[in-house]
N, C-alpha and C positions, 0 to 999 in steps of 0.2 A: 549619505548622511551629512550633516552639519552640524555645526557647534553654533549656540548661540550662547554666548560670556554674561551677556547681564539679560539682567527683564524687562521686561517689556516697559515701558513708558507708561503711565496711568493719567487718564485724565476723568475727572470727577464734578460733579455740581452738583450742591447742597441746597439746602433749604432748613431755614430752623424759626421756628414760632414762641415766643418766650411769653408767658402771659403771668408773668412777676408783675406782680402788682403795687410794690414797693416802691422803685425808682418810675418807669414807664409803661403803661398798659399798651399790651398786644407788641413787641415789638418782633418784627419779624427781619432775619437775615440773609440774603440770598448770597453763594460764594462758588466759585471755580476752587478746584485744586487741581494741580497738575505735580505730581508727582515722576522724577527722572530719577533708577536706578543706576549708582555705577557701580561697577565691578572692578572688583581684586581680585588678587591668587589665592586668596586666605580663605575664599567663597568657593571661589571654581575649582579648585584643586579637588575637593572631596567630591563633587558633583562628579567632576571627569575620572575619578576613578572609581566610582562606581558604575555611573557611565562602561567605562572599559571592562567590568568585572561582568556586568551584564551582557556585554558582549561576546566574550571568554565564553561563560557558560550556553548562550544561545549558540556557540559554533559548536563545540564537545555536544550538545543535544542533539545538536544539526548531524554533526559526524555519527554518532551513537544511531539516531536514526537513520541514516544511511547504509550503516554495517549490517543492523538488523532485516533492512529492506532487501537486501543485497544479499545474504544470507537465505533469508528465506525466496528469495528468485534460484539461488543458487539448488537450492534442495527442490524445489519446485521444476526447474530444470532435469534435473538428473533423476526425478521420480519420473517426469514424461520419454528422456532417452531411455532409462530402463522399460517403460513400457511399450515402446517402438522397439526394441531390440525382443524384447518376449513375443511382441506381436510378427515381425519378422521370421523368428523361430517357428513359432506354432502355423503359419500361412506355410512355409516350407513342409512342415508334418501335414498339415494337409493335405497338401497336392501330393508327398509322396504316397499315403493312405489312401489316397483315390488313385493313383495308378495301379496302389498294389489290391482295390479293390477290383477292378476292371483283371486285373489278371486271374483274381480268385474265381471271377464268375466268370471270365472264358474256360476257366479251366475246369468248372463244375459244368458246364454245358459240355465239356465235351467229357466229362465223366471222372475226372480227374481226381476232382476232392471233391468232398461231400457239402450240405446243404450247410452245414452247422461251421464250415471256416466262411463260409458268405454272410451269415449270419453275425458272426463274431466281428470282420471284418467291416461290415457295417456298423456295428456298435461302435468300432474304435473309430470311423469316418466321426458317426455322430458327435462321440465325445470328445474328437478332435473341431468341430467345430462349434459345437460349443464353450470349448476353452477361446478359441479364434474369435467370437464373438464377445467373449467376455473382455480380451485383451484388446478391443475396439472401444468397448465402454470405458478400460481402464489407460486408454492410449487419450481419447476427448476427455476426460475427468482430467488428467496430465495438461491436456493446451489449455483445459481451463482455470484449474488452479495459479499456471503458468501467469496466462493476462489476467487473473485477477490479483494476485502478488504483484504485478507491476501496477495495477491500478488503474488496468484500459477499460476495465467494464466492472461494473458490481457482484 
């Protein structure tokens, strides 16, 4: 920034056509002005502190929006770790469901248990991944909100 103390310098040229019929007909006057402001303190003083008070408030708006920006990255963050941490969860339930599925059905092939724990067992595989899949959806809705809060993409 800079301070500029006085105005600007003015220069001007006229023209005036007087068609007073009294003294001289038509008389016409061509003229320069050149106009120099100086400056006082009695001028500048009010200017610069409003000057300054405008600036004051453009920083607190500046900070204001930064806490808010910063805030919401922050919650925007820790919804996407929460849903990496649930997605990690449910990926472990998974695999252990599928191993304890493979055991159910070794052990109904060799007679063990019946049709209806393979049955059931598969149901819980199934709605094990479909929860795993939904916390994939809800893990990419996470990194998106993410970089759209920061304002990398729309």
């Amino acid at each position: 920034t800079w301070t500029v103390d006085r105005e600007r310098p003015e220069l001007s040229a006229f023209a005036n056509n007087n068609t007073d019929t009294s003294a001289e007909p038509n008389v016409t006057s061509l003229g320069v002005r050149f106009k120099i402001p100086f400056s006082y303190d009695a001028v500048n003083e009010p200017k610069r502190a409003a000057a300054a008070a405008e600036v004051v408030v453009a920083q607190e708006e500046l900070a204001l929006a930064e806490r808010e920006v910063g805030g919401d990255v922050a919650q925007a963050r820790a919804r996407l770790d929460g849903a990496r941490k649930q997605l990690t969860g449910l990926e472990a339930r998974r695999a252990d469901l599928a191993a304890v599925l493979k055991l159910i059905e070794d052990a109904q092939q060799t007679g063990q248990t019946t049709f209806n724990d393979v049955i059931r067992a598969r149901l819980q595989l199934y709605e094990a991944d479909l929860a795993r899949a939904s916390a994939r959806v809800a893990v990419e809705r996470g990194r998106s909100d993410v970089i759209q809060t920061l304002g990398l993409e729309p």
